[in-house]
N, C-alpha and C positions, 0 to 999 in steps of 0.2 A: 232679130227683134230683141230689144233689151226685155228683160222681166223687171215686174215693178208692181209695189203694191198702190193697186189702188185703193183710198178712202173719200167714202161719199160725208158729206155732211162736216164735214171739216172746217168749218169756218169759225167752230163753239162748242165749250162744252166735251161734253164726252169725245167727241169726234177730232176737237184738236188737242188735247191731252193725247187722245189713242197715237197722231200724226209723229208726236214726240216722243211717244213708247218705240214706235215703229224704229222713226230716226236713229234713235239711240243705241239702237241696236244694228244699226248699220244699213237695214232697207231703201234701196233706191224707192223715193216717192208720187204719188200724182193724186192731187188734193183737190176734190172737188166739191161746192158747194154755190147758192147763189150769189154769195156776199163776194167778190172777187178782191177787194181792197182788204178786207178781213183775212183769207187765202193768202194774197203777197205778201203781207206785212208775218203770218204765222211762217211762211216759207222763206222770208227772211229772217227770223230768228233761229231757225232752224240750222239755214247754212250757217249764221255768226258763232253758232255751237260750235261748228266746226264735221258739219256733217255735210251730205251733199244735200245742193241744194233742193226741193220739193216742184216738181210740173204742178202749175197751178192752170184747171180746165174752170171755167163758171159753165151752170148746169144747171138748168131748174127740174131738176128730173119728177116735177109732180108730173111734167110734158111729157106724152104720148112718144113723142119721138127722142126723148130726149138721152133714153139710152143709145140707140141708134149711133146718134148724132158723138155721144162721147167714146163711141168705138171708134167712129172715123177719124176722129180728132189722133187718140191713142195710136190709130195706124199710118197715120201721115207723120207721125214723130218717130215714128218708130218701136215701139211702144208697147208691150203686150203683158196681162194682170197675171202675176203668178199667183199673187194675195189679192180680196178683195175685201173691203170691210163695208159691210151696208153697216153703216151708221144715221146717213138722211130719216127722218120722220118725227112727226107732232101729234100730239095728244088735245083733247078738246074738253073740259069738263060741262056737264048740263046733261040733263033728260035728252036723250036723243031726239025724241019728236020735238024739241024745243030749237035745240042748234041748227046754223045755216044748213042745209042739206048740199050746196054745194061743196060748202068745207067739210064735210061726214064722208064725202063721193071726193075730195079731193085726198083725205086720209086714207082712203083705202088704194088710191088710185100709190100714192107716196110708198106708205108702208107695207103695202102688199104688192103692188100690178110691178114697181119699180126695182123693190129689191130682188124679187123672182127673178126677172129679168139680169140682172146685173150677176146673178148666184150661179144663173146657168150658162151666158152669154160665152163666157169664157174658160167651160169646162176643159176644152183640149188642151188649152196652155195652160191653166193652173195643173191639170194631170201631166203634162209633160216636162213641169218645172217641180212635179211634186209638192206643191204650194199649199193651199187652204181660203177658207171662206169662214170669217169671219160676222156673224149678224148679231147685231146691239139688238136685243127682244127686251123683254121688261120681265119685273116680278109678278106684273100685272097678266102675262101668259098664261099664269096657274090657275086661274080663278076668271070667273066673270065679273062685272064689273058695271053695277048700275051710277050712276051719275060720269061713266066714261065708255059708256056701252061699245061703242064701234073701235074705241083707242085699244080696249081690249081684248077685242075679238081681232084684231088683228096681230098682235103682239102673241094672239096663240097660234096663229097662222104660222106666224115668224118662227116659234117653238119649234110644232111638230114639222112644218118643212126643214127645218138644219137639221132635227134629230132624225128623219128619216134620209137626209143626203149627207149623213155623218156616215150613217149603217151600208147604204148604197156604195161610197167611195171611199172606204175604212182599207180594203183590200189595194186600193190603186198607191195609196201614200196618201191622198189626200187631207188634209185635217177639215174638219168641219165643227165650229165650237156655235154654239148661244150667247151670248154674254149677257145676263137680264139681273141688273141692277135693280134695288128698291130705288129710293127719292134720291136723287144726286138735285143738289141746289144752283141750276143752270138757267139756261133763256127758255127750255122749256117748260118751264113753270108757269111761265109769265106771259106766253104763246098757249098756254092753255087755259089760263084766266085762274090758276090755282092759287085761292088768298093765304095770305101766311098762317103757320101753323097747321094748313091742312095734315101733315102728315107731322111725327111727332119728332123732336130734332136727332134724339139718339138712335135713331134707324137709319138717319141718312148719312152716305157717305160722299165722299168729295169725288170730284172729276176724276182727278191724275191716282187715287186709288182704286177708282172703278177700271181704267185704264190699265194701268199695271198691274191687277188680278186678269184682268182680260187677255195680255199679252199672255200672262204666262200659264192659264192653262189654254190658251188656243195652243200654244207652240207644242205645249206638252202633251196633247191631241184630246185634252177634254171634250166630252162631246155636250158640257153644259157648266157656264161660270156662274155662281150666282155670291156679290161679295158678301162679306157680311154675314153672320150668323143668326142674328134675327131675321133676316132676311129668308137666309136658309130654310131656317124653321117657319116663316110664314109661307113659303111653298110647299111644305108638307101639309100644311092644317086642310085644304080641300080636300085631302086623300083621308085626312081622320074624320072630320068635319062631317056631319048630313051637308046635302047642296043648299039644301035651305036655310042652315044657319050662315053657312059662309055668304052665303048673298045675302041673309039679314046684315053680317055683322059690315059689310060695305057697306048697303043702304045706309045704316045707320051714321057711317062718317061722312058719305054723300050730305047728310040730311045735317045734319055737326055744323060743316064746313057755311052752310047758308047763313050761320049766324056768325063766322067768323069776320072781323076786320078787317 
């Protein structure tokens, strides 16, 4: 079986920036997401680099089966994840009693039930290739988070399961990193319903930056990326912070953002 990293979520954004950190450095790839003409066309710029070319799988892994389903695929090609990058997952903004409750039940289903799956599926080969596990979390992990209630109870989910299967397979060789970027200005903004300016522009950083901090402390076996130093420093303030003012000073930009444009 060849090794090969896999990345979920790859069709935009963080996830195909990561594709192209990955490439660059020489990673045989297998790019999954559900936009598949998005995939071909990234897996063809890839190869034109001059690297090889990208397995491109379509997957809508919010689907119950549909991890499953992209093991089988991996094992009929022959195929097996020495890397894996859970990059897949969306954010929602609103009152949660207010948001569809199917799409709340469809987020948790994405950014938790999926990436589990995917982190564990392939323990023996990623331990026997010495490999690593990759998960895109957010800044939003540190903190709760009202007007994004469930985007951010999951994204702490994401946290403490890589930082406690970082400490688990520390010993094996394994790498296991976070990568939880503040605002990167991507399709998820616009899939969350986030009006411009909600967040303030000199905090955010771009795609292929968030990317290439990510590569290179996963490689270097960080067991938590976060880019940016305001950044940095805005995941400390919960720890300084009473809980009550950090959940006022959210509410507060929650309650901001209503009146933006």
């Amino acid at each position: 079986m060849q090794p090969v990293c896999l990345i979920t979520g790859a069709s935009a954004g963080i996830g195909a920036e990561l594709a192209r950190v990955f490439a660059s450095h020489g990673h045989a790839l297998v790019l999954t997401a559900r936009r598949v003409a998005k995939l071909d066309a990234l897996a063809a710029e890839i190869a034109a680099a001059g690297h090889a070319r990208p397995k491109v799988i379509a997957a809508d892994l919010g689907l119950r089966d549909a991890p499953a389903q992209l093991a089988k695929e991996l094992a009929a090609a022959g195929l097996e994840p020495a890397i894996v990058v859970n990059n897949a997952g969306f954010g929602l903004l609103g009152a949660a009693a207010d948001l569809p409750h199917d799409q709340e039940l469809a987020m948790v289903d994405l950014n938790v039930r999926a990436l589990t799956d995917l982190s564990l599926r392939w323990l023996d080969s990623i331990t026997r290739h010495r490999g690593g596990i990759l998960n895109v979390a957010s800044v939003a992990a540190f903190m709760p988070g009202p007007g994004m209630a469930v985007y951010h109870a999951t994204k702490a989910y994401v946290l403490s399961l890589t930082e406690a299967l970082h400490e688990e397979l520390k010993e094996s060789g394994v790498r296991v990193c976070a990568l939880c970027p503040g605002p990167v200005e991507t399709e998820f903004f616009d899939r969350a319903g986030m009006p411009p300016g909600y967040f303030p522009k000199f905090i955010a950083r771009t795609a292929e930056r968030v990317a290439r901090e990510g590569y290179t402390g996963f490689m270097s076996g960080h067991r938590v990326v976060v880019p940016g130093t305001v950044n940095r420093i805005t995941t400390l303030l919960p720890r300084l912070l009473p809980r009550a003012v950090t959940l006022a000073m959210i509410q507060w930009r929650w309650n901001r953002s209503k009146n933006l444009g």
